[in-house]
C-alpha positions in Angstrom: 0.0 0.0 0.0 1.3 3.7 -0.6 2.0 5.7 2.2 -0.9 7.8 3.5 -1.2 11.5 3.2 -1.3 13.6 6.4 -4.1 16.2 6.6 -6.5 18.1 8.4 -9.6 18.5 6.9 -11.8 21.8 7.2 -15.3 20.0 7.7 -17.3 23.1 9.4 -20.7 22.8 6.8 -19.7 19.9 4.5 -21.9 17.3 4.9 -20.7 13.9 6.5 -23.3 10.9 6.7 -22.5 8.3 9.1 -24.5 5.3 8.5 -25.6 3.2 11.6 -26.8 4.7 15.0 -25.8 2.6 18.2 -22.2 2.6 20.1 -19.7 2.4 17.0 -21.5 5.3 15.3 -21.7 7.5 19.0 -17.7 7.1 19.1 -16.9 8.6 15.7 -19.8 11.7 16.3 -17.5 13.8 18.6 -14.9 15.1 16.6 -17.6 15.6 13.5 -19.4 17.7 15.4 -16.7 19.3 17.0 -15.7 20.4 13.5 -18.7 21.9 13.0 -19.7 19.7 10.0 -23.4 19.3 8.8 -24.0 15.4 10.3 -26.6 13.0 8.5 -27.2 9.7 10.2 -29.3 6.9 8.7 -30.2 3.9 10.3 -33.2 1.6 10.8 -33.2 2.0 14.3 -31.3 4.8 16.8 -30.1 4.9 20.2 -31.1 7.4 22.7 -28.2 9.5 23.0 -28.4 9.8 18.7 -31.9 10.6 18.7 -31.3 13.8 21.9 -29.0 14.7 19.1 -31.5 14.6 16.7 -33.9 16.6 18.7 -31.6 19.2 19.7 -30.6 19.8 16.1 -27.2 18.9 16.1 -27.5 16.0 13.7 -30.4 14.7 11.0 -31.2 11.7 11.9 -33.1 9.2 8.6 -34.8 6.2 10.2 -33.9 3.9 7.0 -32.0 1.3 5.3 -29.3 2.7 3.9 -29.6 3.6 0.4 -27.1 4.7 -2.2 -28.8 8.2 -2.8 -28.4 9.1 1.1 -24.4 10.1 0.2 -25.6 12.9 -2.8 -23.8 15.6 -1.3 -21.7 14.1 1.3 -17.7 14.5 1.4 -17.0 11.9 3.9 -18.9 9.1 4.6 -18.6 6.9 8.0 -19.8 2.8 7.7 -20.5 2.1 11.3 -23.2 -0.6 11.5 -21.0 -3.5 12.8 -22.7 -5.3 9.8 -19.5 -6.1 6.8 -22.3 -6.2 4.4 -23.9 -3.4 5.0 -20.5 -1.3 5.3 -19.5 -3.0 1.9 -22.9 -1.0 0.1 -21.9 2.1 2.2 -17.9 2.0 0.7 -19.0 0.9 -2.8 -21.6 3.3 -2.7 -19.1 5.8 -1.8 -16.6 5.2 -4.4 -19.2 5.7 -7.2 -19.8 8.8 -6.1 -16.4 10.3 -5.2 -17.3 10.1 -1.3 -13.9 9.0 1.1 -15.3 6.2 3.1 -14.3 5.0 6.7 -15.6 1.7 7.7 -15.1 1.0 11.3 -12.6 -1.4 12.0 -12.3 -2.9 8.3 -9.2 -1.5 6.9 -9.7 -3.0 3.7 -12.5 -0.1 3.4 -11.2 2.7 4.2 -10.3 5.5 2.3 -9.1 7.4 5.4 -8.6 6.6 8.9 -9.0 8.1 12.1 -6.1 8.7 13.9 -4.9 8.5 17.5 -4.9 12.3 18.5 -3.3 14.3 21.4 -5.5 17.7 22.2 -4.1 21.2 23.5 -6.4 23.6 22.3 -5.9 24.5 19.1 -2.5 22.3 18.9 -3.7 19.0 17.6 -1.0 15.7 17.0 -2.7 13.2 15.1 -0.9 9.1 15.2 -1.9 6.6 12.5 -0.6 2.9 12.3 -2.2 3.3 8.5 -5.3 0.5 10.6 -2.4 -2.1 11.3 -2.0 -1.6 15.3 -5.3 1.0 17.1 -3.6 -0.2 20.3 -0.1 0.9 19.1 -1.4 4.3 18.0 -3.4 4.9 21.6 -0.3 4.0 23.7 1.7 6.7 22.2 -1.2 9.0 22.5 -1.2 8.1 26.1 2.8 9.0 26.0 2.3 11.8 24.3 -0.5 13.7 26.7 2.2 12.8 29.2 4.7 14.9 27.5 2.2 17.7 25.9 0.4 19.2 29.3 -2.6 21.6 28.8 -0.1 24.7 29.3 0.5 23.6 25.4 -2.8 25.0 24.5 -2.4 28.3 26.5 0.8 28.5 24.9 -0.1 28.2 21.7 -2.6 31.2 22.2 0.4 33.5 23.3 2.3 32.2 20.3 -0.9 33.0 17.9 -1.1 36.5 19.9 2.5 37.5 19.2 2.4 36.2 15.5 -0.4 38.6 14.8 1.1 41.2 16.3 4.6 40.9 14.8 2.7 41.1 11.4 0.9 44.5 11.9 4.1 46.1 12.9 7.0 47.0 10.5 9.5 44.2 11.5 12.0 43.1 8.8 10.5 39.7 7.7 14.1 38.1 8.2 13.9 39.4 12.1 10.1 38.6 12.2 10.7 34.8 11.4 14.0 34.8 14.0 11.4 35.8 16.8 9.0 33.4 16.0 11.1 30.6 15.8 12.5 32.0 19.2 9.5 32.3 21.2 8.5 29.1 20.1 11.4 27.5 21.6 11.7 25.0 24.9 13.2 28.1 26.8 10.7 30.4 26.7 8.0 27.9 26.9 9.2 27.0 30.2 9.2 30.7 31.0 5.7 30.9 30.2 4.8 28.0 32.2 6.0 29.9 35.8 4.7 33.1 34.5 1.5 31.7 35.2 2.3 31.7 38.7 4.8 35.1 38.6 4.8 37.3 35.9 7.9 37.3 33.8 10.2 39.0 30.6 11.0 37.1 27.6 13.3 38.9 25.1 12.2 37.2 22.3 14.1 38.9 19.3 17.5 41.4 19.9 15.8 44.4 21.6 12.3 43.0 20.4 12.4 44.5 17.3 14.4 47.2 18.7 11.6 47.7 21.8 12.7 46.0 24.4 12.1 42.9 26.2 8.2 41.3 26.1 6.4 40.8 29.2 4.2 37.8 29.0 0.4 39.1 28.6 -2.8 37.1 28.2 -3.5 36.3 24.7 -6.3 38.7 25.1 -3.8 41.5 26.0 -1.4 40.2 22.8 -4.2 40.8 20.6 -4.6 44.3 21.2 -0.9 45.0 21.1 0.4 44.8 24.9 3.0 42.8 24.7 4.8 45.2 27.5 8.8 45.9 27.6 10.0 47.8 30.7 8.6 49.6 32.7 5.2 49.0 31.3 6.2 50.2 27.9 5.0 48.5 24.8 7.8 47.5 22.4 
């Protein structure tokens, strides 16, 4: 098999069907909705937690055999019935039509797969085994959340905050790309980290772009431009 191709999709209003309703189905519904992608589900039958969904508009539910015509539309579609057959119609169905096709734990039809990932906010790290070891790919997630604490995703803010920033002012690109690369360093993150508890200066870039030192602000504070030198100056 080729090697896969690492992506992250924006799904936020393309529609994704998932066809089956019960536990399988409920485990692959988080990060679809969390993506803010228009949800179909179609099934004969539906558990209790689909059908709140359903009722509280966060999903259109189809009580129904599956049926070729419910992917018109669709960009992904998800095979989760637990029934090979069934998931066979849903992945041939799917390739007629140009529609990538997951079917739960049958590699064999799968167009994608859904990887292992670590969350921090907006920092996402994604593991795939390419289907040939789930348990593999959750260890090192487990190792990974170890290593990649929730300051990772307040960090990252900061980061974001800064980047914005540097790119209003007038800062030589060449300077520009030796800050970020700074601040985004293990030094400085660690810096962040206690600044949590003390506040703290960071000189990210030689005088800050000629402005002095930067005091860690909330990303709020970044935003607007108060990234602070001394003396409560603003570089």
């Amino acid at each position: 098999m080729a090697a896969l191709f690492p992506m992250f999709f924006k799904l936020e209003g393309r529609r994704c069907v998932v066809v089956g309703a019960g536990a399988i189905a409920l485990q692959k519904l988080e990060g679809l909705l969390d993506s803010g992608a228009e949800v179909r589900i179609v099934a004969p039958e539906a558990s209790e937690t689909i059908r709140e969904l359903a009722r509280r508009g966060r999903v259109a539910f189809t009580q129904a055999e599956f049926q070729p015509a419910h992917l018109e539309g669709a960009l992904l579609a998800i095979a989760a019935t637990g029934n090979p057959e069934v998931n066979e119609q849903v992945f041939r169905a799917a390739r007629e039509r140009g529609v990538l096709c997951n079917a739960v734990d049958e590699p064999e039809r799968c167009d994608f797969f859904y990887p292992a990932v670590v969350r921090r906010g907006d920092l996402q790290i994604a593991i795939s085994t390419a289907g040939k070891s789930p348990a593999l790919a959750q260890r090192i997630r487990m190792e990974l959340e170890e290593q990649f604490d929730a300051s990772y995703g307040r960090w990252l803010e900061w980061l974001g905050a800064v980047r914005q920033m540097l790119f209003r002012r007038e800062v030589e690109p060449g300077l520009r790309k030796l800050t970020l690369h700074r601040i985004a360093g293990r030094v400085v993150f660690e810096r962040f980290k206690s600044s949590r508890v003390q506040a703290g200066h960071i000189p990210i870039s030689q005088k800050q772009a000629d402005g002095g030192p930067v005091r860690l602000q909330s990303p709020q504070q970044t935003k607007h431009g108060q990234v602070g030198g001394p003396g409560g100056k603003h570089g």
